[in-house]
TORNUTOR-477268 format. One record per residue: residue in three letters; y, z, x of N, C-alpha, C in turn. Coordinates in nm, 4 decimals, always signed. Atoms other than C-alpha are relative to their C-alpha. Layout:
REM residues N
REC type      n_v      n_w      n_u     ca_v     ca_w     ca_u      c_v      c_w      c_u
REC  ALA        Y        Z        X        Y        Z        X        Y        Z        X
...
***
This chain:
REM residues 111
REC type      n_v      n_w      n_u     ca_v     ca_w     ca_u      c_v      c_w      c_u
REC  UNK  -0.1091  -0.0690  -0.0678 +13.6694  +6.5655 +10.6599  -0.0243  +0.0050  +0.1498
REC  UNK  +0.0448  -0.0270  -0.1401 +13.5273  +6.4861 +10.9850  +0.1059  -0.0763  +0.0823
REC  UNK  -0.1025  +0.0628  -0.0695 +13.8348  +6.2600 +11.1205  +0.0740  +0.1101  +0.0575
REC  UNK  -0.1044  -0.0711  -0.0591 +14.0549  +6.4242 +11.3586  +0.0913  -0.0532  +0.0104
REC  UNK  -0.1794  +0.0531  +0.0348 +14.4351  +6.3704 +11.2915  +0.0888  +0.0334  +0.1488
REC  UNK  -0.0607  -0.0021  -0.1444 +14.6114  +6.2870 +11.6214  +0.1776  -0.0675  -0.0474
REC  UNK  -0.0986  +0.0239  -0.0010 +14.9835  +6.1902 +11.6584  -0.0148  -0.1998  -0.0419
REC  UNK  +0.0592  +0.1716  -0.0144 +14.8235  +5.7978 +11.7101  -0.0620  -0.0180  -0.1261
REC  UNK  +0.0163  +0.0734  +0.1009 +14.6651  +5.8016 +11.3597  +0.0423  +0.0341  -0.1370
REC  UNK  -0.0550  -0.1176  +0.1191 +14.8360  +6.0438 +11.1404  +0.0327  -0.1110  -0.1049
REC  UNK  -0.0696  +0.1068  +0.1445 +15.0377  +5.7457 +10.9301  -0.1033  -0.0648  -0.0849
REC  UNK  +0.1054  +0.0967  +0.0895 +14.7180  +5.5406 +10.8874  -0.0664  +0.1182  -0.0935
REC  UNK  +0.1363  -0.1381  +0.1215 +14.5021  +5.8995 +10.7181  +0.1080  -0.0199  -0.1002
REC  UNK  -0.0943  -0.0590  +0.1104 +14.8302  +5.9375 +10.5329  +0.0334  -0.0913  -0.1194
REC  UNK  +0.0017  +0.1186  +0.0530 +14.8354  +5.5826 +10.3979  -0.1114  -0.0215  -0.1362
REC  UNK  +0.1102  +0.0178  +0.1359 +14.6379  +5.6123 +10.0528  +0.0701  -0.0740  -0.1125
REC  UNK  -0.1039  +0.0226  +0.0942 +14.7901  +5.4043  +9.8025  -0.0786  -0.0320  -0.1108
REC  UNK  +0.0947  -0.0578  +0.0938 +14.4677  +5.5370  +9.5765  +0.0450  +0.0978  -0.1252
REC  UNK  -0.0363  -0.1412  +0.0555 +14.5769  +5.8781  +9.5371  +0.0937  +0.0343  +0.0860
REC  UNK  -0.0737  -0.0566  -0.0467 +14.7964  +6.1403  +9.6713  -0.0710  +0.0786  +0.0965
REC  UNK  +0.1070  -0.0362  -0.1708 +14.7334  +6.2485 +10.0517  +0.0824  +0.1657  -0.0255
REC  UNK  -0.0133  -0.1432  +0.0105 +14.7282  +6.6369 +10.0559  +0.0546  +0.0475  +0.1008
REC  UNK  +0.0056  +0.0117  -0.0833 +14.8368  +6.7282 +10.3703  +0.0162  +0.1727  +0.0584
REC  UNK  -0.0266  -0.1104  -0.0384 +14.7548  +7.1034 +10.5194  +0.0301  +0.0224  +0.1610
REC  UNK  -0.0434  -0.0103  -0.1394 +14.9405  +7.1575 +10.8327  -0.0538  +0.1164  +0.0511
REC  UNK  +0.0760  -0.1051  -0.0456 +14.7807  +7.4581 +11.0425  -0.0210  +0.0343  +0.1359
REC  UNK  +0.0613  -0.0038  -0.1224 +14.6628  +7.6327 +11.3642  -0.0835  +0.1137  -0.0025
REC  UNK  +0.1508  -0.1278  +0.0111 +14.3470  +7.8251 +11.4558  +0.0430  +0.1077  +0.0352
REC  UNK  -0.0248  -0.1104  +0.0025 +14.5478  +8.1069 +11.5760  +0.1029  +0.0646  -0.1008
REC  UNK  -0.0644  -0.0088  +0.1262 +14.7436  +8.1256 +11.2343  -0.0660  +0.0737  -0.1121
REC  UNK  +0.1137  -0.0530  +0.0787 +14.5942  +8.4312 +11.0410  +0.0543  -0.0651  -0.1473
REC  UNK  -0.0866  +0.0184  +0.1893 +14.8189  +8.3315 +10.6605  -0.0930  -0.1632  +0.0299
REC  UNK  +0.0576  +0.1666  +0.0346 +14.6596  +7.9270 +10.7452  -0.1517  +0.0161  -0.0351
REC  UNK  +0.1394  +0.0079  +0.0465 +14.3245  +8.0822 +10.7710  -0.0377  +0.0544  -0.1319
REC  UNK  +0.0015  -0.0673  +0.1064 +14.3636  +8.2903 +10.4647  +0.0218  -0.1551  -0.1113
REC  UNK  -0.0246  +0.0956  +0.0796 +14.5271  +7.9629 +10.2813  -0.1519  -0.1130  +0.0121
REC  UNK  +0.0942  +0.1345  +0.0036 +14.2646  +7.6498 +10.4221  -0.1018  +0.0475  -0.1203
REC  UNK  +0.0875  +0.0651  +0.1361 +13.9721  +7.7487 +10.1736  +0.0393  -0.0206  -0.1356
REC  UNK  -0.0429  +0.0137  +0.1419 +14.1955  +7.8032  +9.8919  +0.0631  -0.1482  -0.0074
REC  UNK  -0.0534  +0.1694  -0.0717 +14.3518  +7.4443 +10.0056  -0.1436  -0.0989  -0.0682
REC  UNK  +0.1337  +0.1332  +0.0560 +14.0078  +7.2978 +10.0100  -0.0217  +0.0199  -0.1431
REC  UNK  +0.0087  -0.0025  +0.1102 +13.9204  +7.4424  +9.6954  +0.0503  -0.0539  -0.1166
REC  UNK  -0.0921  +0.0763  +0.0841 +14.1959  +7.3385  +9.5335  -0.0123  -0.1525  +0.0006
REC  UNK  -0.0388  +0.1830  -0.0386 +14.1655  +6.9576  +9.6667  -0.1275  -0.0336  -0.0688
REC  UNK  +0.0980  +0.0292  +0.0285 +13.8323  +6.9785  +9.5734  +0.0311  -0.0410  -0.1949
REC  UNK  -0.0291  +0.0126  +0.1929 +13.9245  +7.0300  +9.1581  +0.0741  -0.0916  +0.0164
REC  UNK  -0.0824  +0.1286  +0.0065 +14.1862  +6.7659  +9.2359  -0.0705  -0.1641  +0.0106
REC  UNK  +0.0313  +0.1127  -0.0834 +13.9541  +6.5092  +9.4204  +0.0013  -0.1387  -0.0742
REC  UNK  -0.0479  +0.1239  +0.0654 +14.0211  +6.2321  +9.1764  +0.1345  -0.0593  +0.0021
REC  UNK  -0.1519  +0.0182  -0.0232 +14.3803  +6.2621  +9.2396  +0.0586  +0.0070  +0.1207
REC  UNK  -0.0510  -0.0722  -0.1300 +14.4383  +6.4089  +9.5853  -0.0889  -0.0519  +0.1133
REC  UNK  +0.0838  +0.0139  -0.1653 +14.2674  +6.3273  +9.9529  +0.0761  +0.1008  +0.0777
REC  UNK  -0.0418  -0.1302  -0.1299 +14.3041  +6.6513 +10.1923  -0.0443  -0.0244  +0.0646
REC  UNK  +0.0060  -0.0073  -0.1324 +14.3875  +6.6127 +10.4953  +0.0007  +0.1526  +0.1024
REC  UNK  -0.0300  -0.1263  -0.0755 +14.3510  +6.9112 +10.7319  +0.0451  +0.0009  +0.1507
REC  UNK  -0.0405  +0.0361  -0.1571 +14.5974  +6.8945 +11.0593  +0.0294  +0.1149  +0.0924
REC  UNK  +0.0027  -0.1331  -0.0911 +14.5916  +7.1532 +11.3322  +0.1467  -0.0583  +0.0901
REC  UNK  -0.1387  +0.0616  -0.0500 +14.9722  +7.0993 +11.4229  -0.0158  +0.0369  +0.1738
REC  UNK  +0.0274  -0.0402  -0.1291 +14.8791  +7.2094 +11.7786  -0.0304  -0.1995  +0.0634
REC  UNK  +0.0654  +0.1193  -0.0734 +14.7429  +6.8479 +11.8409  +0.0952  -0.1350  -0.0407
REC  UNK  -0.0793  +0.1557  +0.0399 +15.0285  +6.6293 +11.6809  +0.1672  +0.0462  -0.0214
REC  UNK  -0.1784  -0.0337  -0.0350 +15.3641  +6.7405 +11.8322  +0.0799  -0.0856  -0.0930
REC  UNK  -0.0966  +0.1220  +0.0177 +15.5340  +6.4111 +11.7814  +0.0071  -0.0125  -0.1415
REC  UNK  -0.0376  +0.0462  +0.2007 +15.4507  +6.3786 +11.3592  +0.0303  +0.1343  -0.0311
REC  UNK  -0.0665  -0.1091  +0.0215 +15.5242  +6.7690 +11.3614  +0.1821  +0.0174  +0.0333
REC  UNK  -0.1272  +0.0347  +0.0061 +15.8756  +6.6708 +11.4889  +0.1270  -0.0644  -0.0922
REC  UNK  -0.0411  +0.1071  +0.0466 +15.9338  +6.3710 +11.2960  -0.0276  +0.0283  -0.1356
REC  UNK  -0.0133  -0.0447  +0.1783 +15.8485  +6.5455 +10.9443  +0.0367  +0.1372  +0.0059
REC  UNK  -0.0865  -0.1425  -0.0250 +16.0200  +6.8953 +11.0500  -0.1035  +0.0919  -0.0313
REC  UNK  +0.0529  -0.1534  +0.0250 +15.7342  +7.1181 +11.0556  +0.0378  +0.0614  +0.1015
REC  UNK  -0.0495  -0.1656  -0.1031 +15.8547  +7.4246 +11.2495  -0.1008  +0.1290  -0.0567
REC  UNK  +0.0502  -0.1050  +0.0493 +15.6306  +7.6648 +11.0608  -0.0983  -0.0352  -0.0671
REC  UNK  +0.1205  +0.0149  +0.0696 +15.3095  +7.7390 +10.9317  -0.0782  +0.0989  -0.0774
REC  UNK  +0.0189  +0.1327  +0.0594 +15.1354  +7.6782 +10.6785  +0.0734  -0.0277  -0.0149
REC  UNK  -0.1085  +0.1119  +0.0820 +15.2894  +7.3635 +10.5155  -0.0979  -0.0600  -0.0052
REC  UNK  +0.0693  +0.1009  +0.0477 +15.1489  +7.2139 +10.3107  +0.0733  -0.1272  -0.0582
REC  UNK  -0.1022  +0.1404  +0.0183 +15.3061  +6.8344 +10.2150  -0.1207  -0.0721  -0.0924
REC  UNK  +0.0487  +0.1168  +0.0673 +15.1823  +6.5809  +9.9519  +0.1086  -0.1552  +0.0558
REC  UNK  -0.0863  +0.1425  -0.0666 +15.2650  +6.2304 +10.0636  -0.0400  -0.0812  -0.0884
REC  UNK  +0.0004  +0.0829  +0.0915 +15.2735  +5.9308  +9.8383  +0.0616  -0.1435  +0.0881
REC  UNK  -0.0168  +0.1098  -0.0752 +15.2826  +5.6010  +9.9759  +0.0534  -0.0002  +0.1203
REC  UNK  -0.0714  -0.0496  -0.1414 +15.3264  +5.7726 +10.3125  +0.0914  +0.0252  +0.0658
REC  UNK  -0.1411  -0.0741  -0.0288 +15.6382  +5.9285 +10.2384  -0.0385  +0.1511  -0.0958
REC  UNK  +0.0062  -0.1666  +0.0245 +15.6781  +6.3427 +10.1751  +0.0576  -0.0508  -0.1194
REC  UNK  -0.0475  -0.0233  +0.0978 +15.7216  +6.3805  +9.8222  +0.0193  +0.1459  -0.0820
REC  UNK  -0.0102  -0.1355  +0.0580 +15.6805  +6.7514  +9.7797  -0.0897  +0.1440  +0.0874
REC  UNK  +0.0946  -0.1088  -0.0882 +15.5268  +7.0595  +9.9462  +0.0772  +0.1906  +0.0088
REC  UNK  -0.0256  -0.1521  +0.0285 +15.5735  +7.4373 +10.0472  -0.0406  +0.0641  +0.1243
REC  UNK  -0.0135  -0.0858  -0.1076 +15.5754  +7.6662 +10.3406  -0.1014  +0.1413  -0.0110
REC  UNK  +0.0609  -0.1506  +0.0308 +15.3778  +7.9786 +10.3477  -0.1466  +0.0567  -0.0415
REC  UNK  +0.1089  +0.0215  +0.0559 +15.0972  +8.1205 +10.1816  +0.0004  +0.0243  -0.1649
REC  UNK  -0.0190  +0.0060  +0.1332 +15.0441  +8.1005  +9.7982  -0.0967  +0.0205  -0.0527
REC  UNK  +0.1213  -0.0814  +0.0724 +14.8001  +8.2312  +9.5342  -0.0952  -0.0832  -0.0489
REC  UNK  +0.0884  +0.0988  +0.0270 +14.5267  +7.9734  +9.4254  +0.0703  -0.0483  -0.1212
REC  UNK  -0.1031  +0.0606  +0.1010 +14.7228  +7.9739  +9.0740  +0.0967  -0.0877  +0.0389
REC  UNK  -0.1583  -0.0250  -0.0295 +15.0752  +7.9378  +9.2405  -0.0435  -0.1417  +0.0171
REC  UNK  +0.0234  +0.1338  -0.0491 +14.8881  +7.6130  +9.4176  -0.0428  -0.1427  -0.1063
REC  UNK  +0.0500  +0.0861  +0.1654 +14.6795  +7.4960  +9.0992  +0.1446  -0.0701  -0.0445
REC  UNK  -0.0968  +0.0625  +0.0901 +15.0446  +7.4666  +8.9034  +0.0316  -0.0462  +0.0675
REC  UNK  -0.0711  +0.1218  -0.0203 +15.2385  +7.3061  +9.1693  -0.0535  -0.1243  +0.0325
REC  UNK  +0.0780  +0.1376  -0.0348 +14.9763  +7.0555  +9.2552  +0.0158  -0.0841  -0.1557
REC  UNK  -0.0330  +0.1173  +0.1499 +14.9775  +6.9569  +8.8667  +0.0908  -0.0532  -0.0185
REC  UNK  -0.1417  +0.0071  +0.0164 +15.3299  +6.9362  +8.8345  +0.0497  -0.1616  +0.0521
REC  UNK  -0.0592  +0.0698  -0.0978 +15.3534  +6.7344  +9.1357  -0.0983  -0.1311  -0.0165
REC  UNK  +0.0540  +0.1133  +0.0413 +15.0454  +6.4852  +9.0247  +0.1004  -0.0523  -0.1745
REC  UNK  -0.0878  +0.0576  +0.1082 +15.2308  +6.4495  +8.6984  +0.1275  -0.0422  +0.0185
REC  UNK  -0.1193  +0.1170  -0.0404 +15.5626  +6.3565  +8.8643  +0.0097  -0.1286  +0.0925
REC  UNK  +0.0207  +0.1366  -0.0722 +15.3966  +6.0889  +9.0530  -0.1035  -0.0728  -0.0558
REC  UNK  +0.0914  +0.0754  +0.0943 +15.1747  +5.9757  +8.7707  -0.1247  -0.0192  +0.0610
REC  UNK  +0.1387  -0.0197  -0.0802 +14.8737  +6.0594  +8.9759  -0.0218  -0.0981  +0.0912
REC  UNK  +0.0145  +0.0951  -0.1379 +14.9429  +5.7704  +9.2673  +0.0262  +0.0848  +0.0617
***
């Protein structure tokens, strides 16, 4: 998780056509993102056969925060062949995340 996600390489991190790219949008002065990221990691972690988390500090990537409508944070986004296929706003309960992450690997047959 040591890559830093800039506007210049965001598409290529997002580009997995392994698994499904996780994608937690965020900023360090965001108390609900800091409350969410470990439950995030955690979660990606039980996934990691299915999922790659990314962690982006929307502070540093205006231009792909434009161009995929984040206005608010968290957001979290799953991407699939480096298009948004599903995600969620806010903060959510480690369960709440567990089910929709399954849901959402089972409607994309775990690509």
């Amino acid at each position: 998780m040591s890559t830093i996600i800039t506007d210049q390489n965001f598409d290529e991190e997002i580009n997995n056509p392994d698994k499904l790219v996780l994608v937690d949008f965020f900023a360090t002065w965001c108390g609900p993102c800091s409350v969410l990221g470990p439950i995030i990691e955690k979660v990606a972690e039980e996934f990691k056969d299915q999922v790659v988390l990314l962690k982006v500090d929307l502070d540093g990537i205006p231009s792909t925060a434009q161009k995929f409508g984040i206005d608010r944070i968290p957001t979290v986004v799953i991407f699939k062949d480096s298009k948004p296929v599903d995600g969620f706003v806010g903060l959510l309960a480690e369960g709440e995340i567990v089910n929709w992450l399954k849901k959402v690997i089972e409607k994309n047959n775990g690509k």
